[in-house]
C-alpha positions, 0 to 999 in steps of 0.5 A: 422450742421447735427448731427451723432452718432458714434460708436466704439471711444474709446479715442482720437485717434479713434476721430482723425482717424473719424474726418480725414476721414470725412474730406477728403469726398469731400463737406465737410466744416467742421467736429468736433467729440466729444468723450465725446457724441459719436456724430460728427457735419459735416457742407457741402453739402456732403451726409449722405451716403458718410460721414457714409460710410467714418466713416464705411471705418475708422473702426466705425459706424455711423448713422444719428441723428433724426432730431427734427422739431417744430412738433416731438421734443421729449426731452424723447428721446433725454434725453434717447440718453444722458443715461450712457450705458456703465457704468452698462455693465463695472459694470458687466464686473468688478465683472466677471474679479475680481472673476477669478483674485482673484482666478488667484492672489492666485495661482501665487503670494498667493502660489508662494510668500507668501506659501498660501496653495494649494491642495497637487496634485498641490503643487509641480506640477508647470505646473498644476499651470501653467495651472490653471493660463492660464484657468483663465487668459483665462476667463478675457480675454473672458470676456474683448474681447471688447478691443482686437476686438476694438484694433485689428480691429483698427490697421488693419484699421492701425488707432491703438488706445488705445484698441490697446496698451491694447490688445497689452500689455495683449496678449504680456504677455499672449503669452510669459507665454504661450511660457514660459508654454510649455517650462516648460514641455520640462525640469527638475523640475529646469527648470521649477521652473525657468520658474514659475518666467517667467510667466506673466498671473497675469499681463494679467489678472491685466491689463484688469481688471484695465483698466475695473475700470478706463473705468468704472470710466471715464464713471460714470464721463462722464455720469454725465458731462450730467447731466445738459443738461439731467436735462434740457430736464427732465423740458420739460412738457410732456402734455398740456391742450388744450381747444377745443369748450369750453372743456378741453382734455389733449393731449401731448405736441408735438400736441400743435400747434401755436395759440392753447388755454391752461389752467395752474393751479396752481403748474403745468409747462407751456407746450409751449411759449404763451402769457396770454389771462387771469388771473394773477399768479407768475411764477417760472422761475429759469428754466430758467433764475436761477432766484429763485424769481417768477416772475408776471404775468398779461394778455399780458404778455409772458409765457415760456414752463418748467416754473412753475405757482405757484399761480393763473389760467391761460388761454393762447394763443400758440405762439411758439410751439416744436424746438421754445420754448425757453427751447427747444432753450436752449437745442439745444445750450448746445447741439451744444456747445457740439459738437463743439470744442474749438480752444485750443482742436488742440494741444491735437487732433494733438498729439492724432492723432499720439500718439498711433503708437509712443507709439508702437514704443517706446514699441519696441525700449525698449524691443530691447533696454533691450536684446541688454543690456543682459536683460532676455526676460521676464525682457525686455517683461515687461518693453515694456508691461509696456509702452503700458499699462501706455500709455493714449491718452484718458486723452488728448482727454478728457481734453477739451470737458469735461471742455467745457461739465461742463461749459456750463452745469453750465452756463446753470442753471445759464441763460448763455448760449453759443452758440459753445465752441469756445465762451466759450473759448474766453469770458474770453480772453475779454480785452474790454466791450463795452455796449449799453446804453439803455436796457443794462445799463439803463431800456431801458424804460424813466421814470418820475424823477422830477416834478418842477411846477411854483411857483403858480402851484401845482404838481398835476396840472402840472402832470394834464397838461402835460398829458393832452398835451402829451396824443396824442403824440406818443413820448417815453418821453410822454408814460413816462409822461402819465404812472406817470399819471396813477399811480396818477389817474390823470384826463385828460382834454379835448383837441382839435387842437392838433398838433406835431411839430417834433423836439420841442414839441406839441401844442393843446388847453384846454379850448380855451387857446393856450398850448404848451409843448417842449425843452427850446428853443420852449418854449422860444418862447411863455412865458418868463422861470424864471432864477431858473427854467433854473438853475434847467433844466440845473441840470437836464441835467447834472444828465443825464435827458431830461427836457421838458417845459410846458406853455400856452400862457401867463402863464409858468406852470413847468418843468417835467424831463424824463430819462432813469433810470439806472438799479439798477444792473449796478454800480455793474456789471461795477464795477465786470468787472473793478475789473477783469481787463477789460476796459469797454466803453458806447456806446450811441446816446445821447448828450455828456452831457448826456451820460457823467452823466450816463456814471458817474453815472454807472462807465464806463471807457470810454463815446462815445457819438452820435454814430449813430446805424450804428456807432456801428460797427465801433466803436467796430472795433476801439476798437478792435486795443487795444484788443479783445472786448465783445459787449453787446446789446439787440437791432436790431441795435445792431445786426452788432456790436454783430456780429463784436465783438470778442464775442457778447453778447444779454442780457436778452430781447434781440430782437431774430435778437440780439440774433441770431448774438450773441456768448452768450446769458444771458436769465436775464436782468441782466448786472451781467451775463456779469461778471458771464459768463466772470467768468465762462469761465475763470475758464473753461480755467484754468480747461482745462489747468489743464487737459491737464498740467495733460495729457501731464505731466502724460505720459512725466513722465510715459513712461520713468519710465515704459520704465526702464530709471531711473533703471540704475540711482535709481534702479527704475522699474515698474511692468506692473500691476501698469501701468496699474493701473496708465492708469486707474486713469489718465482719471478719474483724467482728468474728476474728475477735469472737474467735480469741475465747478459744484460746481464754484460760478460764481456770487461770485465776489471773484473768479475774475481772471485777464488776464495777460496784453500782453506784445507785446500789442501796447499802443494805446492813444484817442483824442477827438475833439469838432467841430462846424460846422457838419451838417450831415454824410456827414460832419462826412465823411469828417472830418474821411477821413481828420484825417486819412490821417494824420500819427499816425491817426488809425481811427476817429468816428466822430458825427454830433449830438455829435459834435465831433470826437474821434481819435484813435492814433498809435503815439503821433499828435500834437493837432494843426496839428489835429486842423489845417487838420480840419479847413482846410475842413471849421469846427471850433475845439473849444476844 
């Protein structure tokens, strides 16, 4: 996606008019325009001339973005693209309106209502008053003549906006005081008195005076919707300290280049992404993860650029430098996030689009409406006036990317972060959690659990043992035993014929006695296991840990139980997401006994086990004809079924393949950011609706009233200063609204909000089959093809390792019609 800065938008309806135009340009896929940043993302093999020259053709400006590559990012600038401008120039415009007005609302309404002294030359002279009034109306207008030439040059473009409906509104009236001026010098003293009761320069005046304050306003609360975004760049460091022939030079940050040697001292931020060469130290990485305990650091350990060293020295290698930091990857999210839009933005841009020229007609229709009546002029001007200016397209564009700015700003600081508004929207529609077991739930690392040695064996001699045979081995389970042995100070003995036998175990010998270490059934082979040893390696098997067996030739020696240990975080973060009304399912390659313990143990709703890394993906697809699913992963494998999912999601040390095919992406490895980010984004959603509840009911409230159809019923009527005043306060109640996320406690688990069930929703029902007999995915193929082709049979995983297949049901099947289509093919259903 390229990315253009656009000038001369106003509201929403100017986002509109360049959003079309662009999309006309032949090449172009894609366009989305963001009112909030000025800037448009424009996806398609059409030109930067071509597309800036269709903004330019709209009415506004357009320029190409600086492009960052690894060498020239620069986040000063970018944060200096991000600087309020406008506020300061609204400031001073403001303070140079309300001088002249003040002087302006002495005259006409001091004087003319309250008596309010005035120079006797001017006391009983009304077309002086007059005058006096027009020169500074005049004044406030010069001074405000941003909104006539926008409006004005938009509606010859014939895309009016709402610069139009002000500039419409205070030349209306300033055009009909000027008729009503002149008309008093034709007349006697009584017809101009009657027409000192016509003049509405006070009104002209007052409405771009008023419309300044809101502008200033809703630019003061823009410029802060940035500020997490702008806080981000401001962590990026600005020089490094670089070794170079065995001396330090300080160079800026934009020339580390990869594999560059550094140094960090204490209390200084870590320049670029690297991986320590030397040293040991506490580093600060709330910058980054939200986390606000340091985290420790010891030599091949990575490093984050914007992370803080607090304790020790350190001397590293640059791995990744520029666009690849990790800080710099967090800024181009937020940043695209920013300039996509969200599904639910359409209706607002549809209606914006052709807001403005109803609005007009509707001004029209009133002010010929009021004179067909009998009405004055002047009474039927100010009602078609008070439409125009009460009327505020901007609240309903601004509705959602403000809301959409804020959230992922606060998701930002917090370690959340997500990729396109379009997935910030949809995390909280998620009915379905599915997560991978290993690394998500679990530590993704086998540890040592249990140590059982034989009655005549010592702990420490068992440990000795198994190290000893699993030293050689390259299996996970043995890293898991060799790393107990570390932390014991255990010393190896010597080995020699060692041999791996895939599938059972390894053999060796120590002191020319045959050694054997494996599964139950291998071990079983050599020595006979006492009946309280395979009681206790069944127990283990039912808590969700793998038991390995270890004898030599005559002797058995003890059993060492290994497992994946689940993270201590999870049994929270499931029970977060059940609470919140989400059905959460395990997805694992284990037997089912053991993914049915940790599944257990972590509190899932739903096991399904032996589901093979390709499997996932259909899995997840199964899953999603019961509703939209959220996938969590962190693996390569993970990959397909993160991209299937309605939203995918890569936790904390996620793969880069992982977090590539995500939607959002946690940078803690914590399972609580899921309910947090699924949290977030429903607060988000509720914000938006808000917003926009406020946008439309506003204006469906406040037309009408300025249009004078209550007068007849209430006697009510809207003088064109207070609409004015009211367009004003509506885009700051819209982005004032936004701004409340940043104060939204995402990790309080008070503020769950659960989706509403659909009502339309087909209830969906799961059978599962134990089957003996699959030897192999061919054996899982043909069991899937037999079950679907029965009525009622959504779809079928079926496993081979798990020895079963899950159905997924549309209607009730009879268990014997399942039973019978399977044993049919030459398979046995035993439950």
């Amino acid at each position: 996606m390229e990315q253009y800065s656009v000038t001369g938008m106003s509201c929403a309806a100017c986002s509109a008019r360049v959003e079309k135009a662009v999309e006309k340009v032949e090449g172009v896929t894609a366009c989305s325009v963001s009112l909030l940043t000025n800037s448009m993302g424009v996806e398609g093999s059409a030109s930067a001339a071509e597309i800036i020259s269709a903004v330019e053709a709209a009415g506004y400006g357009a320029a190409l973005k600086d492009v960052h590559t690894a060498e020239n990012v620069d986040h000063q600038s970018a944060e200096e693209a991000l600087k309020d401008r406008d506020t300061p120039i609204l400031k001073q415009r403001l303070i140079a309106s309300v001088g002249f007005l003040l002087v302006l609302m002495y005259f006409s309404m001091g004087h003319a209502m309250w008596g309010w002294p005035v120079p006797a030359v001017l006391s009983e002279n009304y077309v002086a008053l007059g005058l006096i009034q027009l020169l500074l109306t005049a004044a406030v207008m010069v001074i405000n003549q941003k909104f006539f030439i926008s409006g004005f040059k938009s509606l010859l473009h014939r895309a009016p906006n709402m610069d139009t409906l002000v500039a419409l509104g205070s030349s209306a009236a300033f055009v009909y005081s000027t008729y009503a001026l002149f008309a008093m010098t034709a007349g006697s003293t009584e017809v101009a008195m009657h027409y000192m009761h016509e003049l509405y320069f006070e009104s002209a005046a007052m409405i771009l005076a008023l419309i300044t304050v809101g502008k200033m306003l809703e630019a003061r609360s823009k410029g802060k919707t940035t500020d997490a975004l702008k806080g981000l760049m401001r962590l990026s460091p600005k020089t490094a300290t670089v070794l170079s022939n065995g001396k330090e030079r300080v160079v800026p940050v934009s020339q580390v280049k990869k594999g560059d040697i550094f140094v960090v001292r204490p209390g200084e931020s870590i320049p670029v992404d690297g991986v320590i060469l030397e040293g040991h130290s506490a580093v600060d990485e709330s910058s980054l993860t939200g986390e606000s305990v340091p985290v420790d650091k010891a030599v091949n350990d990575s490093v984050s650029a914007a992370t803080v060293n607090q304790s020790g020295f350190l001397r590293c290698t640059a791995a990744r430098v520029g666009e690849d930091t990790t800080i710099s990857q967090i800024i181009k999210m937020v940043e695209d996030a920013a300039a996509t839009k969200a599904p639910i933005a359409k209706i607002a841009d549809k209606v914006s689009g052709v807001f403005v020229p109803i609005v007009i007609a509707i001004a029209v229709v009133t002010t010929i409406v009021w004179l067909l009546v009998g009405e004055s002029f002047g009474f039927a001007l100010a009602r078609g006036i008070s439409v125009l200016v009460i009327s505020c397209p901007c609240a309903l564009g601004l509705a959602t990317p403000v809301a959409i700015m804020v959230g992922n700003g606060v998701g930002a600081k917090n370690g959340i972060l997500f990729k396109t508004a379009a997935s910030l929207e949809s995390a909280g529609r998620v009915e379905i959690v599915a997560l991978d077991k290993t690394g998500t739930i679990t530590n993704g690392t086998p540890l040592v659990t249990d140590i059982v040695p034989n009655n005549d064996v010592s702990e420490n001699e068992l440990l000795q043992f198994a190290c000893t045979m699993e030293r050689q081995s390259e299996h996970p389970l043995a890293k898991a035993i060799l790393k107990k042995g570390e932390e014991r100070k255990i010393e190896f003995q010597e080995i020699r014929d060692f041999e791996s036998l895939p599938g059972n175990g390894v053999r060796a010998r120590i002191n020319d006695t045959e050694c054997y270490a494996g599964n139950r059934t291998f071990i079983t082979k050599f020595v006979s296991v006492p009946e309280n040893m395979l009681a206790q390696a069944d127990a283990f098997s039912v808590e969700g840990k793998t038991p390995l067996f270890f004898c030599t030739a005559k002797k058995f020696i003890g059993v060492v139980a290994v497992a994946d240990t689940i993270k201590a975080d999870s049994p929270e973060a499931i029970a977060q997401l059940k609470a919140m009304g989400i059905r959460v399912v395990m997805l694992t390659g284990d037997n089912e006994k053991t993914a049915q313990a940790i599944g257990k143990q972590a509190g899932v709703d739903e096991v399904i086990a032996g589901v093979l890394p390709n499997g996932k993906e259909s899995v997840i697809r199964s899953l999603q004809k019961t509703g939209r699913v959220a996938m969590v992963g962190d693996g390569i494998n993970d990959a397909p079924a993160l991209t299937r999912a309605d939203i995918g999601i890569a936790i904390g040390a996620g793969t880069d393949i992982a977090i590539d095919a995500a939607d959002v992406v946690l940078m803690k490895n914590s399972l609580c950011d899921v309910p947090a980010a699924i949290r977030l984004s429903r607060a988000t959603l509720r914000n938006i609706h808000e917003n926009l509840f406020w946008a439309f009911i506003y204006n469906v409230i406040g037309i009408p009233l300025a249009a004078g159809v209550w007068i007849p019923i209430f006697g009510w009527t809207l003088n064109p200063m207070f609409g004015a005043a009211a367009m004003s306060l509506s885009s700051f109640c819209v982005v004032s609204n936004a701004l409340r996320l940043n104060f939204f406690k995402l990790h309080d688990a008070g503020k769950n909000m659960k989706i509403r069930a659909k009502k339309s929703k087909e209830v969906k029902m799961e059978k599962t089959l134990k089957i003996e007999g699959m030897m192999c995915p061919h054996c899982e193929a043909t069991v899937k093809k037999t079950l679907e082709a029965i009525d009622g049979v959504e779809s079928v995983v079926a496993s081979h390792t798990a020895k079963n297949a899950v159905i997924t049901l549309s209607k009730d099947v009879a268990d014997d019609v399942l039973k019978q289509a399977v044993e049919a093919q030459g398979y046995t259903v035993i439950d």
